[in-house]
Each structure stands twice: as structure tokens, then as C-alpha cells.
SERO-4910 file (N, C-alpha, C, O; in steps of 0.05 Angstrom, whole numbers):
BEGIN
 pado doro    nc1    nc2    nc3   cac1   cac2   cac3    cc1    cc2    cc3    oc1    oc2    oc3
  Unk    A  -1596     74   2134  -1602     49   2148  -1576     36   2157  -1560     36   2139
  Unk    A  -1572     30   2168  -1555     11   2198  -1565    -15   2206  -1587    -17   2218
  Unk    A  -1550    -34   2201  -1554    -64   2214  -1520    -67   2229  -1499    -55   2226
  Unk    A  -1527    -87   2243  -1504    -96   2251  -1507   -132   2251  -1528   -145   2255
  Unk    A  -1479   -141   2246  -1477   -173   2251  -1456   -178   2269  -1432   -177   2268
  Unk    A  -1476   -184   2287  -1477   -195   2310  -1459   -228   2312  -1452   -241   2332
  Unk    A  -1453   -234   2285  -1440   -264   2285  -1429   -274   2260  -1439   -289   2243
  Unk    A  -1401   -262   2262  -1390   -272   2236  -1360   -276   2237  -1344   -258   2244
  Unk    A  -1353   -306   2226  -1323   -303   2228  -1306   -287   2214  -1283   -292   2223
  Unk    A  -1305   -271   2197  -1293   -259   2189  -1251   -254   2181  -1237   -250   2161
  Unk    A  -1250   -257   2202  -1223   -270   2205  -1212   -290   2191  -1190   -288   2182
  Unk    A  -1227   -311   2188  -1220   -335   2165  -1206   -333   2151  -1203   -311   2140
  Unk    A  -1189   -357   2145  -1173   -356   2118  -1190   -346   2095  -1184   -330   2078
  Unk    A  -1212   -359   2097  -1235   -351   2071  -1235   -332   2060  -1240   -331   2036
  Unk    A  -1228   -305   2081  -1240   -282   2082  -1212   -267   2060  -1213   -244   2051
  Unk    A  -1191   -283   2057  -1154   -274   2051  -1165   -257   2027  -1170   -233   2031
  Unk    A  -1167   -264   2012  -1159   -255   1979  -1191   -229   1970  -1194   -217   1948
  Unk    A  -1205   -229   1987  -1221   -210   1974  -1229   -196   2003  -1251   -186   2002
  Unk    A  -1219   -193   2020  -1222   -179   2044  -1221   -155   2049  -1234   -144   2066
  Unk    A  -1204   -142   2032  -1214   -115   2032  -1246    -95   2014  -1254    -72   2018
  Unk    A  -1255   -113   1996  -1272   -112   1974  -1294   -122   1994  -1317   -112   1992
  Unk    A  -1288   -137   2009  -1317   -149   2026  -1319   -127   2039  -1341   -115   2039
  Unk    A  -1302   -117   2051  -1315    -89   2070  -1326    -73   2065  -1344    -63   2078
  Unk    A  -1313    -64   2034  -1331    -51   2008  -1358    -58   2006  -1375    -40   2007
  Unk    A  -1365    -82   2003  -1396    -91   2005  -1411    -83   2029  -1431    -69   2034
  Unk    A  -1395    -96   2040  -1407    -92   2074  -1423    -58   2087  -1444    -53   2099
  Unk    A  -1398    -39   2075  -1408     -7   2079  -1433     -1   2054  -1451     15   2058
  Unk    A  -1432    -13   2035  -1453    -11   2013  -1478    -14   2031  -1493      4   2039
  Unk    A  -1482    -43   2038  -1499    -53   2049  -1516    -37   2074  -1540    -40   2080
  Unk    A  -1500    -24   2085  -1512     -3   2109  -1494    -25   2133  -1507    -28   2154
  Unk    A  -1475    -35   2132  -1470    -53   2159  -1445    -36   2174  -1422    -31   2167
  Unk    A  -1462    -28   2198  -1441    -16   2208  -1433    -24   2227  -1423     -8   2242
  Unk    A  -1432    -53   2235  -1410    -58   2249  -1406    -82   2250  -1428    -89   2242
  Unk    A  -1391   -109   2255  -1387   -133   2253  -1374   -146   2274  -1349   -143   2276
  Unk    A  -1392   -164   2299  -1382   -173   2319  -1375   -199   2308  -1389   -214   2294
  Unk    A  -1343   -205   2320  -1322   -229   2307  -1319   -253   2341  -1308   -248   2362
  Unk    A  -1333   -272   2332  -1341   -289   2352  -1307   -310   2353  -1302   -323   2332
  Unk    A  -1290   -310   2371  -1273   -337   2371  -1278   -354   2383  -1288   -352   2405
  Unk    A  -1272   -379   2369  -1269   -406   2370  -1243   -419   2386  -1244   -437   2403
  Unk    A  -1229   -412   2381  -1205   -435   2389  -1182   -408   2393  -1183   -384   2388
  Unk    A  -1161   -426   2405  -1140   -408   2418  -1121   -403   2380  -1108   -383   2382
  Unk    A  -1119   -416   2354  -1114   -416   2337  -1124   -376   2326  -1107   -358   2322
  Unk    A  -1149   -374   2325  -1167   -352   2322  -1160   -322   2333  -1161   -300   2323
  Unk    A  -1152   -332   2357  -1151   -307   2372  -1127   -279   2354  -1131   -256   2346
  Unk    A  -1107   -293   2353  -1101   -270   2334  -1100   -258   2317  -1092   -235   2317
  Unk    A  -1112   -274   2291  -1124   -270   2271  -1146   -252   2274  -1153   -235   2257
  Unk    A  -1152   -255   2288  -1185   -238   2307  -1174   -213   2312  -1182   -192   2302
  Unk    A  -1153   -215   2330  -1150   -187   2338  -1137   -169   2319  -1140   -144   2322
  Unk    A  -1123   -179   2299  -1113   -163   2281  -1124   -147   2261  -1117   -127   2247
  Unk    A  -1151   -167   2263  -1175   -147   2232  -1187   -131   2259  -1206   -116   2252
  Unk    A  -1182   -130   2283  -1201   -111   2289  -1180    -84   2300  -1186    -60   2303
  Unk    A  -1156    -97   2305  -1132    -77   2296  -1137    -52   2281  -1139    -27   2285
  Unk    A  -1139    -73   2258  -1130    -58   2230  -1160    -41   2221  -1156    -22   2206
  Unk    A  -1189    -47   2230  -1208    -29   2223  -1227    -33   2250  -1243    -52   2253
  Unk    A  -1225    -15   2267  -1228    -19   2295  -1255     -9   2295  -1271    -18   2311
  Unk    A  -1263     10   2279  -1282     26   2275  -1315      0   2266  -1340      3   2267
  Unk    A  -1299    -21   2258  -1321    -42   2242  -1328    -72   2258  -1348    -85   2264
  Unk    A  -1294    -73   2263  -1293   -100   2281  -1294   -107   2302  -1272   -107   2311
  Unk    A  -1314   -117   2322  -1311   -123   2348  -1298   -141   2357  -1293   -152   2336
  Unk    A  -1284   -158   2376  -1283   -182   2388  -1284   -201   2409  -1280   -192   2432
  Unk    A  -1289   -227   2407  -1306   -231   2428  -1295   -258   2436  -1288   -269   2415
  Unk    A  -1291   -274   2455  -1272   -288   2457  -1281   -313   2470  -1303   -304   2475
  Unk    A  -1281   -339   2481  -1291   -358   2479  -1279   -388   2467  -1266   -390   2446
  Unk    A  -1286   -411   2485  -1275   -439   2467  -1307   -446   2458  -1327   -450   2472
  Unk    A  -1304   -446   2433  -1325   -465   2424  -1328   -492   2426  -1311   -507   2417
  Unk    A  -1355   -501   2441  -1353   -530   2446  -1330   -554   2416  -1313   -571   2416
  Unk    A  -1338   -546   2407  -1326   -573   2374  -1301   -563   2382  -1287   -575   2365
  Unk    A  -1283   -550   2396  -1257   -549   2403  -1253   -556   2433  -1231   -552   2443
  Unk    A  -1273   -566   2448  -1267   -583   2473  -1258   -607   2466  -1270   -621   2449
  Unk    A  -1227   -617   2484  -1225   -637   2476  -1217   -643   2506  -1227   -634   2526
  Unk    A  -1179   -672   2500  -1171   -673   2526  -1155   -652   2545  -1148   -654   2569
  Unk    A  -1151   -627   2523  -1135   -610   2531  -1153   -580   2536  -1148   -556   2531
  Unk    A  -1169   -589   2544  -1182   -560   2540  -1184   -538   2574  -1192   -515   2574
  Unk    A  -1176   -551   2594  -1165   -538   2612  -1141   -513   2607  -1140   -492   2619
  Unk    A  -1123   -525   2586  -1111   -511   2579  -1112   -494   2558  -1092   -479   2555
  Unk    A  -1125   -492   2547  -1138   -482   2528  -1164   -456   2530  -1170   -438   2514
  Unk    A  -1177   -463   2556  -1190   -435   2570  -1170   -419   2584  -1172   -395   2578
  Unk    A  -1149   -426   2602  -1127   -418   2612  -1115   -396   2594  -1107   -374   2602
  Unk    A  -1114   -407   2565  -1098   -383   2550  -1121   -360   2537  -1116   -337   2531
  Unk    A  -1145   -373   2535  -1161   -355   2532  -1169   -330   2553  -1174   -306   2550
  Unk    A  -1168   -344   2571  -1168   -323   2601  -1150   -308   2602  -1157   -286   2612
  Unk    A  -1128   -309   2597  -1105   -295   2595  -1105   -274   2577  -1101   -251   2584
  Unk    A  -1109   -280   2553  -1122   -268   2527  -1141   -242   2534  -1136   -218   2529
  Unk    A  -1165   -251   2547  -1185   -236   2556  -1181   -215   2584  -1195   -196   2590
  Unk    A  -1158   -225   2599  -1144   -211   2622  -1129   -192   2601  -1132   -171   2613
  Unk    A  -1115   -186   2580  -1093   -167   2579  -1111   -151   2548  -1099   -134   2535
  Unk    A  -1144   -161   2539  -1149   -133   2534  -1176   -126   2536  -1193   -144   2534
  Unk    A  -1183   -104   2541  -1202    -96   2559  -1225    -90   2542  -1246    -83   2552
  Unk    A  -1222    -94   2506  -1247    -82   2488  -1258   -114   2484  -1271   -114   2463
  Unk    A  -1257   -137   2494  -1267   -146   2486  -1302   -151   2498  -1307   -162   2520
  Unk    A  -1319   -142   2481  -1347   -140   2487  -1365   -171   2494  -1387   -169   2504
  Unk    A  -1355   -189   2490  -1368   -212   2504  -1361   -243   2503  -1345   -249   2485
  Unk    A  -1368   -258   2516  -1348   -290   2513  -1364   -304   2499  -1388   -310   2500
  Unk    A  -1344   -310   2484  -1365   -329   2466  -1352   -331   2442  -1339   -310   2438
  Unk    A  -1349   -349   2421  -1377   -363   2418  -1369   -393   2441  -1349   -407   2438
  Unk    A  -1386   -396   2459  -1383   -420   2478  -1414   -433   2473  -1432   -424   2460
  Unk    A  -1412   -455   2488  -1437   -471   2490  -1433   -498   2495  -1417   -508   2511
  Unk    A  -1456   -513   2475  -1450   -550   2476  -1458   -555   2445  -1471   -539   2432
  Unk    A  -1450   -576   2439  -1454   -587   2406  -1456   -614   2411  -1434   -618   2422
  Unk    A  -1465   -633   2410  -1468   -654   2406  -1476   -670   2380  -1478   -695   2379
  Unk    A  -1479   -655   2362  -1487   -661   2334  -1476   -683   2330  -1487   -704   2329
  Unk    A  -1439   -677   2326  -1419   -687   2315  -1413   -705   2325  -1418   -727   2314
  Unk    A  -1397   -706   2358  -1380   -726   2365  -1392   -716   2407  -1395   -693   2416
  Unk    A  -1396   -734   2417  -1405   -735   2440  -1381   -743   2455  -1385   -750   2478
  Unk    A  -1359   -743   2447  -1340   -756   2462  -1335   -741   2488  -1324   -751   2507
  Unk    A  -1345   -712   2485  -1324   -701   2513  -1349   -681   2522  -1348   -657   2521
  Unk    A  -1371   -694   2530  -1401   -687   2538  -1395   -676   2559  -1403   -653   2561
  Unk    A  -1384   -685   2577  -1380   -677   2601  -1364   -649   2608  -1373   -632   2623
  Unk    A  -1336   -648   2595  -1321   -633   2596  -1331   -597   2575  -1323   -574   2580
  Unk    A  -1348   -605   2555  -1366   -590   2543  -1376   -572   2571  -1371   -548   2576
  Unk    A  -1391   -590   2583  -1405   -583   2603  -1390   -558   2627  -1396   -537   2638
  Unk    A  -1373   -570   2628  -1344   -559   2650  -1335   -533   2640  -1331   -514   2655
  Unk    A  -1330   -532   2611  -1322   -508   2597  -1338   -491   2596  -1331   -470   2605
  Unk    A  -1364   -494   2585  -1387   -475   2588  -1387   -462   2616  -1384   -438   2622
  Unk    A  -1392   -481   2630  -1400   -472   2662  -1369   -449   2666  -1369   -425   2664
  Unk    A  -1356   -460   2670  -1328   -434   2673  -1335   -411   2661  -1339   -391   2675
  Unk    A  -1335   -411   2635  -1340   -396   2615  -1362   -374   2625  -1352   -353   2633
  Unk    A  -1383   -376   2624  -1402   -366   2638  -1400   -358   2664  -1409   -335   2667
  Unk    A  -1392   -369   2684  -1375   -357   2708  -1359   -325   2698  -1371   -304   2705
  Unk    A  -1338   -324   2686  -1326   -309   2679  -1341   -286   2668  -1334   -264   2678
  Unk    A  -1365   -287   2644  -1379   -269   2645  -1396   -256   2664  -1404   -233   2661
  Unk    A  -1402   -271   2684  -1421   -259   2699  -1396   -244   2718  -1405   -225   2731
  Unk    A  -1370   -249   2722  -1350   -241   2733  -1340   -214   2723  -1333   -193   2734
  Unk    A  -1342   -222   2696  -1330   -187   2680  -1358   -180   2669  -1355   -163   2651
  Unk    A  -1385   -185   2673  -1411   -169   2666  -1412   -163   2629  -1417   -143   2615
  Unk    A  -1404   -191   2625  -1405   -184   2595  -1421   -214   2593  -1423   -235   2606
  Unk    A  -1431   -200   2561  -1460   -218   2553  -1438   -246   2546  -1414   -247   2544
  Unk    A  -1460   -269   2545  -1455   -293   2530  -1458   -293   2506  -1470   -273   2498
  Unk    A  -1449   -314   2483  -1457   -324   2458  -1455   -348   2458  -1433   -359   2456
  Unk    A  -1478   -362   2459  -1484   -398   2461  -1492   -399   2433  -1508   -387   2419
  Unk    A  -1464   -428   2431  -1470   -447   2418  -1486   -470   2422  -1475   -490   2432
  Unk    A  -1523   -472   2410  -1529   -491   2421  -1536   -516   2398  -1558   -511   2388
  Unk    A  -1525   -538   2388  -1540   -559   2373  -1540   -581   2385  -1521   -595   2393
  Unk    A  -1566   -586   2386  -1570   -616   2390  -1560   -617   2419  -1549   -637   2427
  Unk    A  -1563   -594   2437  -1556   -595   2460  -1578   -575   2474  -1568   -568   2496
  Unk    A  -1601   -564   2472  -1619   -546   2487  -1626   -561   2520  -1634   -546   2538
  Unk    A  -1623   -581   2523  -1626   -600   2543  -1604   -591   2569  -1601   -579   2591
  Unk    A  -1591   -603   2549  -1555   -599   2568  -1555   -564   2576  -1553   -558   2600
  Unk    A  -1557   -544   2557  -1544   -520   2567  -1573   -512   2581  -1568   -494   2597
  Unk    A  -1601   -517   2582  -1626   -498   2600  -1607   -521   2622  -1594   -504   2634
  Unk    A  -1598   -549   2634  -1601   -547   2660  -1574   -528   2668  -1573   -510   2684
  Unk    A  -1557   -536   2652  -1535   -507   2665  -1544   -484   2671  -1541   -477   2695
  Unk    A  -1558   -465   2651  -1564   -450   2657  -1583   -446   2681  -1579   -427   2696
  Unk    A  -1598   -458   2682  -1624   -461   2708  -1607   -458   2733  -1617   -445   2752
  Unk    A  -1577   -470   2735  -1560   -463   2758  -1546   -443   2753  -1526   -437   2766
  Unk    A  -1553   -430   2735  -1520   -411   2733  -1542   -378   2724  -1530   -356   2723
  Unk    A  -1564   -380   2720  -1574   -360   2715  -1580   -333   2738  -1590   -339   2760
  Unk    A  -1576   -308   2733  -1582   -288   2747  -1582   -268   2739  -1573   -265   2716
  Unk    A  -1590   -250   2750  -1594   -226   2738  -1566   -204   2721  -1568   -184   2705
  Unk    A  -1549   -212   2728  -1529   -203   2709  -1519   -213   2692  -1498   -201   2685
  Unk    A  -1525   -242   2676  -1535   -261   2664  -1536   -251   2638  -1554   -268   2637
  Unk    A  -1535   -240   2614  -1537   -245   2592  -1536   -256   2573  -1519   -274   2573
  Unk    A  -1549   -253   2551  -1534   -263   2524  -1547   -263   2494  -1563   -245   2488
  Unk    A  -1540   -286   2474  -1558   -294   2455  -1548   -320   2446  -1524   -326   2441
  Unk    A  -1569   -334   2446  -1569   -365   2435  -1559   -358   2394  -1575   -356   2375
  Unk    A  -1527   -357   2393  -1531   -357   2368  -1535   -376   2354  -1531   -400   2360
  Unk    A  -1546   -363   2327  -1556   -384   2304  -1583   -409   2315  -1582   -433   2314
  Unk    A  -1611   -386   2327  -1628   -402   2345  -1645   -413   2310  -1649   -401   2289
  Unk    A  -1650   -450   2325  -1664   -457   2307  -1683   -472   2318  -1691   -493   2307
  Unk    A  -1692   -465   2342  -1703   -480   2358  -1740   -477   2358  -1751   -459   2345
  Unk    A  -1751   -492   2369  -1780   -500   2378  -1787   -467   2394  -1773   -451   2407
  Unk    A  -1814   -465   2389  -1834   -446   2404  -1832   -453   2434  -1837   -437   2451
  Unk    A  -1826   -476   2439  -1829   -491   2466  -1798   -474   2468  -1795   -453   2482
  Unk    A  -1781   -486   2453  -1752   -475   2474  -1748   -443   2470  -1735   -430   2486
  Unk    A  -1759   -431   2447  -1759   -412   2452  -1768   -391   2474  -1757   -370   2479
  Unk    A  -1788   -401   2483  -1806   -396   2509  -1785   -392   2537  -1779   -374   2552
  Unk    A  -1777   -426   2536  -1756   -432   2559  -1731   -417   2554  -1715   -426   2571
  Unk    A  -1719   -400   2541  -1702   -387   2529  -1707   -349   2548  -1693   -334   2563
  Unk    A  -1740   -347   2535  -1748   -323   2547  -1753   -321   2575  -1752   -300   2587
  Unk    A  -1759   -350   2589  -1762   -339   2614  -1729   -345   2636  -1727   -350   2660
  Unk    A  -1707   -341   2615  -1687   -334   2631  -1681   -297   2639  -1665   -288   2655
  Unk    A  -1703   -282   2620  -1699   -254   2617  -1672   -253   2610  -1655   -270   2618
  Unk    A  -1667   -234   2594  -1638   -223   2584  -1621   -230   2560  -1600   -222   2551
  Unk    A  -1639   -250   2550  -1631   -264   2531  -1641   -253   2501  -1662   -240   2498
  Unk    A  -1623   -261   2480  -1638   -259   2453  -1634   -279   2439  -1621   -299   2446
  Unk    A  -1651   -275   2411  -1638   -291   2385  -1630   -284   2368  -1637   -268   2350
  Unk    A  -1610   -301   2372  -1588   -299   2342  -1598   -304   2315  -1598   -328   2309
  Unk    A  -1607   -287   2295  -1624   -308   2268  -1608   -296   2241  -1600   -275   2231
  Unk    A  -1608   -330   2236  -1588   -319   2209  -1594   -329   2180  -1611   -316   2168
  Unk    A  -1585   -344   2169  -1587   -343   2135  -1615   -373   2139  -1637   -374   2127
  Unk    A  -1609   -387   2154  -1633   -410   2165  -1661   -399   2164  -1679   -416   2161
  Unk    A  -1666   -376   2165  -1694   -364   2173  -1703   -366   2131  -1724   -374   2122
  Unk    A  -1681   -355   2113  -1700   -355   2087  -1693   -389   2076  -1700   -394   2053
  Unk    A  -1685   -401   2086  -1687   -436   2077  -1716   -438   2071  -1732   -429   2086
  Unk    A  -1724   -452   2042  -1752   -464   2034  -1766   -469   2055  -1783   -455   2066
  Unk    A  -1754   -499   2064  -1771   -514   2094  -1767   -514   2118  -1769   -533   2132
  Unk    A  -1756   -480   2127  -1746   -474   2150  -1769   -473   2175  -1783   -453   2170
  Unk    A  -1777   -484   2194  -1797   -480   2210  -1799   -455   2224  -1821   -447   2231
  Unk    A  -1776   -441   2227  -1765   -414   2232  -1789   -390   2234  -1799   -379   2254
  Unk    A  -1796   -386   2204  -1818   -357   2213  -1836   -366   2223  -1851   -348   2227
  Unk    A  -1847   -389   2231  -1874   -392   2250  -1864   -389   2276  -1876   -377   2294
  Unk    A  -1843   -400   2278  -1828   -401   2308  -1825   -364   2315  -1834   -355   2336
  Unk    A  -1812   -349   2298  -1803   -324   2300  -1829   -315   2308  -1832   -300   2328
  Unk    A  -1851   -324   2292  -1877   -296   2306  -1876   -299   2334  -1879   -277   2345
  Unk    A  -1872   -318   2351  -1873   -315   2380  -1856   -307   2386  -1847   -318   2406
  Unk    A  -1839   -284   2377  -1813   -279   2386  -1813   -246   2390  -1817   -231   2370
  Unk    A  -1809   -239   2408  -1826   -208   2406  -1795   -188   2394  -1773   -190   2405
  Unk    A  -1801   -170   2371  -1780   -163   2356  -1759   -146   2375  -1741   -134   2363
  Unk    A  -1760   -144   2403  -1735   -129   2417  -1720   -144   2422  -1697   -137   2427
  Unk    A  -1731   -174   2420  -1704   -199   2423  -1694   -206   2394  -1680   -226   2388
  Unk    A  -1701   -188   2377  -1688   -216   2352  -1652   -192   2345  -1649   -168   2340
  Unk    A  -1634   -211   2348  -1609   -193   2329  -1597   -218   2317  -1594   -242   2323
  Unk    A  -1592   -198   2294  -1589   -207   2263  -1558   -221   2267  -1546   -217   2287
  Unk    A  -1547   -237   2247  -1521   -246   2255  -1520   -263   2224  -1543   -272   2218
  Unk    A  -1498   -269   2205  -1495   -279   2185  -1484   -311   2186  -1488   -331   2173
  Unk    A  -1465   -303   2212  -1444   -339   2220  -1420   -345   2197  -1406   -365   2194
  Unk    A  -1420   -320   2182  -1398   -320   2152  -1366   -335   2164  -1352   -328   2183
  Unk    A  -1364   -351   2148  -1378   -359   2119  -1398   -384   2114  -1402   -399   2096
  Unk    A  -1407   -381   2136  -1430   -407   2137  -1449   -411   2129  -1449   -405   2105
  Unk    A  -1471   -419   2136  -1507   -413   2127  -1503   -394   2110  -1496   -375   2123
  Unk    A  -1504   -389   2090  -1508   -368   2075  -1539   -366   2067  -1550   -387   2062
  Unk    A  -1555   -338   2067  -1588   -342   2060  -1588   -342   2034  -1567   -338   2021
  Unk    A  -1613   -347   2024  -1625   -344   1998  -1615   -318   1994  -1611   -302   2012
  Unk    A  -1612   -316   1973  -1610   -335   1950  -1578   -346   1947  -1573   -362   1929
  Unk    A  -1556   -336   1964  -1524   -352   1959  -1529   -381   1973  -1507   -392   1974
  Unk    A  -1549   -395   1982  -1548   -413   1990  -1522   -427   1972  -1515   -417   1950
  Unk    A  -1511   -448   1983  -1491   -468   1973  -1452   -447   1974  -1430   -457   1971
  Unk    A  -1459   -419   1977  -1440   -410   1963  -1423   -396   1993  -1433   -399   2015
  Unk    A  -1404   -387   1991  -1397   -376   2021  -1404   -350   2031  -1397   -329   2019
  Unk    A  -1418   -350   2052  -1430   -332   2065  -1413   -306   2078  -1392   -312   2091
  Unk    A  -1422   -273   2073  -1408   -258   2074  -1427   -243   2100  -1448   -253   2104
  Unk    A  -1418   -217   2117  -1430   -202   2127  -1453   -181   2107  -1473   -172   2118
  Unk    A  -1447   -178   2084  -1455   -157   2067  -1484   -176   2065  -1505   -164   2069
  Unk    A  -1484   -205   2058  -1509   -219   2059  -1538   -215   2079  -1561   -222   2077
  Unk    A  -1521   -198   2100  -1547   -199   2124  -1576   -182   2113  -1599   -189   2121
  Unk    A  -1572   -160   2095  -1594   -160   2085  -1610   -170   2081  -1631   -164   2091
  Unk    A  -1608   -194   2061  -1626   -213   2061  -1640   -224   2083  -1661   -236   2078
  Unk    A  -1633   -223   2104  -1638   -238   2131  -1655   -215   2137  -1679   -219   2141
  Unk    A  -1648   -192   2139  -1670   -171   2156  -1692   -162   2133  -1710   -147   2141
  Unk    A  -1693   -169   2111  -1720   -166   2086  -1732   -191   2094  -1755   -195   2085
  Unk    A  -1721   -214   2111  -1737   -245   2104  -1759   -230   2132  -1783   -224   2128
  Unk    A  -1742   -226   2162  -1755   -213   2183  -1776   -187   2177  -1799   -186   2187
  Unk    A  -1766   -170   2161  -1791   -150   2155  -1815   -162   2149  -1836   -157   2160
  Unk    A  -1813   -187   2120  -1835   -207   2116  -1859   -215   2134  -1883   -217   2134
  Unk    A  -1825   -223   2155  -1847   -239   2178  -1856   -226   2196  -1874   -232   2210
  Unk    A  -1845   -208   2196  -1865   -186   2231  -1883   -167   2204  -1885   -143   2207
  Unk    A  -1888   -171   2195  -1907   -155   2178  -1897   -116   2179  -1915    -99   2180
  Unk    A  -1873   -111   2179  -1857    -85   2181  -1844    -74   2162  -1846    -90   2143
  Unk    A  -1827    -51   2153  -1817    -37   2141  -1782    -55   2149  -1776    -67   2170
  Unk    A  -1764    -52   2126  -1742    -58   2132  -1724    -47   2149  -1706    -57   2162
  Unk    A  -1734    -12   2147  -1724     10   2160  -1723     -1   2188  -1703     -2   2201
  Unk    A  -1747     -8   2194  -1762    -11   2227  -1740    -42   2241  -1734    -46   2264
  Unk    A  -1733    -56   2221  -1726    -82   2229  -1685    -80   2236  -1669    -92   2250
  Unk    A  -1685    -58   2216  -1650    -43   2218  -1652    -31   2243  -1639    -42   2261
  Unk    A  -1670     -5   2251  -1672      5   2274  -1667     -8   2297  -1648     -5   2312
  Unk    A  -1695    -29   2297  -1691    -52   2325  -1669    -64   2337  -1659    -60   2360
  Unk    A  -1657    -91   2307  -1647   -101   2309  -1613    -83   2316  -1596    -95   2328
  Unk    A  -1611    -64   2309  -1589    -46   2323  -1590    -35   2353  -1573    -37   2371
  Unk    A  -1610    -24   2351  -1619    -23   2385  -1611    -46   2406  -1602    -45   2429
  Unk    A  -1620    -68   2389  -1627    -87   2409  -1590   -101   2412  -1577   -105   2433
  Unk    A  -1582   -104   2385  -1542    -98   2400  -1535    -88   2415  -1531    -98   2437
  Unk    A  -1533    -66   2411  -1526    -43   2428  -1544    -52   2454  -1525    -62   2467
  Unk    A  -1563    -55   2469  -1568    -61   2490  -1565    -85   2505  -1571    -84   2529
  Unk    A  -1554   -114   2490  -1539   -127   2492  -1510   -130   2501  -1502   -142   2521
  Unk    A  -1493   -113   2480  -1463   -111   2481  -1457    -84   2492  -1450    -66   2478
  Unk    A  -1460    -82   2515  -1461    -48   2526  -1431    -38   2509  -1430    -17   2498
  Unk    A  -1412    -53   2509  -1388    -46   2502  -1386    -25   2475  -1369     -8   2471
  Unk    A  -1406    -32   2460  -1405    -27   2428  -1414      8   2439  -1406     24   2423
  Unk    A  -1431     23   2464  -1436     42   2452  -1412     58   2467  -1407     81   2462
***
């Protein structure tokens, strides 16, 4: 059996002192491969160096995450572009999007970054990874202008409504990202998931974040995604085997890069 995560920082300081032992888990687990989403121009080499150093495991994927839009963030895609101009494995942009959870201060310019951002992929024909909270509003009207047929991606870490899920599917090309949120007690999640037809769902951890049941509270690893693809077997009424299969498939037909 084979899964892949599709969304994990990995790179982190977090990751320092038992990082080689996590990979240990990680091959236990059946994970054979780990797409490393950046955030900020800070990331990027940290990023590239674990995938350096086990190239065979680590993907990378490159991107300003909205919560790092600020007044300087013109300059700040600039070096990321640059970044993404001088190497050619990286399989998709992202993690990008909008967040408004936190701080709304730079709504606009959020807006400006994405849109570029997305430009660029449809420019180099590589998928998206949206960040979307508390923003499904803001990124369907972007996308409604910016969508086309060479258009990809996945809304990671989707925790969204049957309704936006819907409006999600009729961009075609898109998936969901589902991660440790789906085994939460009072997650609305598996009612939402049955309308979700299983060639769109890929698995993704967000480590060290959301961690699922049962490490809830504790820091979230890639080796954890198990849990996440036994909560999905639950819910599509399937074999775990069948849910590893898919959910690998359905990467791989996403990130053409990975095959």
C-alpha cells in the first residue's frame, strides 16, 4: 500500500531533532512520497535542501502564502519567481490563496498576489494549491476570471459547505485537499465528503498542524496520514487498500511532475 501527502511542511524547525526517525515512520506507514508546500521567501531553502538531501521522498512546490502578504510583497513574489525560474522540478505553486481569518489588513493586495500567482501557473502549466479561510467568496470571484482549461489544482485543507464544494467542482480540474479535520468529533466534513466523488479527494496531513485523531493537541507528522485515509475508507463505505490506490492516482494526475 502507497499513500502520498500531498501537504506537509516538513521542512520546519519542528521537524530538526527527530527528522531522520520521522522518515523512518513515514516508509513504515506505506508513504511514498511527501509534497512540501512554501510559504514565504524564509522557507524556500530549507525546502529545497530536504528535498536535496532525499529527492526520492520530497517534492517542492513554491508559492507566497496569503498570512505572508504584506507591504512588501511585490517583492517578495519577485524572489519567488526567480526561485521558480532557476529550478525546473518544482511540481506546483503554492501554497497561495486568501486568509482572512486573522488580519484583513492587506485584502486587496492578497487578492493581487493570488491573481499573479495563478497567472504563472497557467504560464508554466503547473497545478495550484489554495489557501482558502474565511475567504471562499474572494478566491470563486478570482477564479471565475482566471479559470480555464489549463487551470488546475486543490483547495488545500477543504473544510467547506456541500454548496462550495459543488462551486469548487464546477471549475473542473480541481480537488480536495482532506486532512486531520475530517476525524475531529464535530467535524461537518464526512457528510460534506459523501458528495464528493472519490477521484477528487487527495489526502494531505498540513504537518505539523491539524493533527487527526487520535494525536489531536500534539504535532502533526506525515506518517499520521493513515489515520486520515481509515477515517475516508469509513466514509465512502471502501477497503483502505481502494482509498491508498485512488488517492495516489488521483496525485499523480494532478502533479503530472511526480510521474
Amino acid at each position: 500500500m502507497k499513500l502520498i501527502d500531498t501537504h506537509a511542511h516538513y521542512y520546519s524547525s519542528e521537524f530538526i531533532e527527530d527528522l531522520s526517525s520521522g522518515i523512518i515512520r513515514m516508509k513504515s506507514n506505506g508513504i511514498d512520497k511527501v509534497l512540501l508546500p512554501n510559504i514565504d521567501c524564509d522557507s524556500i531553502h530549507p525546502m529545497f535542501d530536504l528535498c536535496k538531501n532525499h529527492p526520492e521522498l520530497f517534492f517542492p512546490m513554491l508559492g507566497l502564502h496569503p498570512g505572508y502578504v504584506d507591504g512588501n510583497w511585490e517583492s517578495k513574489l519577485n524572489q519567488i519567481y526567480s526561485e521558480i525560474s532557476n529550478h525546473k522540478n518544482i511540481i506546483a505553486i503554492g501554497e497561495i490563496g486568501m486568509d482572512l481569518y486573522w488580519d484583513k489588513t492587506f485584502v486587496e493586495e492578497q487578492k493581487k498576489a493570488f491573481s499573479i500567482q495563478i497567472d504563472w501557473a497557467i504560464d508554466l502549466e503547473l497545478p495550484i494549491v489554495i489557501h482558502a479561510r474565511e475567504s471562499f467568496i474572494e478566491i470563486f470571484d478570482i477564479l471565475d476570471k482566471k479559470n480555464c482549461e489549463s487551470l488546475s489544482g486543490v483547495f488545500h485543507c477543504f473544510t467547506g459547505t456541500e454548496t462550495e464544494a459543488e462551486r469548487i467542482q464546477s471549475y473542473g480540474g480541481f480537488y480536495f485537499g482532506i486532512g486531520g479535520v475530517v476525524t475531529y468529533k464535530n467535524s461537518h466534513l464526512p457528510e460534506v465528503i459523501k458528495s464528493i466523488p472519490i477521484d477528487q479527494i487527495l489526502l494531505e496531513t498540513d504537518a505539523p498542524y491539524l493533527p487527526p485523531v487520535p494525536y489531536r493537541g500534539k504535532r502533526n507528522e506525515p506518517s499520521y496520514i493513515i489515520h486520515i485515509a481509515e477515517k475516508l475508507a469509513g466514509i465512502y463505505e471502501i477497503d483502505l487498500d481502494q482509498i491508498a490506490k485512488q488517492t495516489t492516482q488521483n496525485a499523480l494526475t494532478l502533479f503530472k511532475k511526480l510521474n
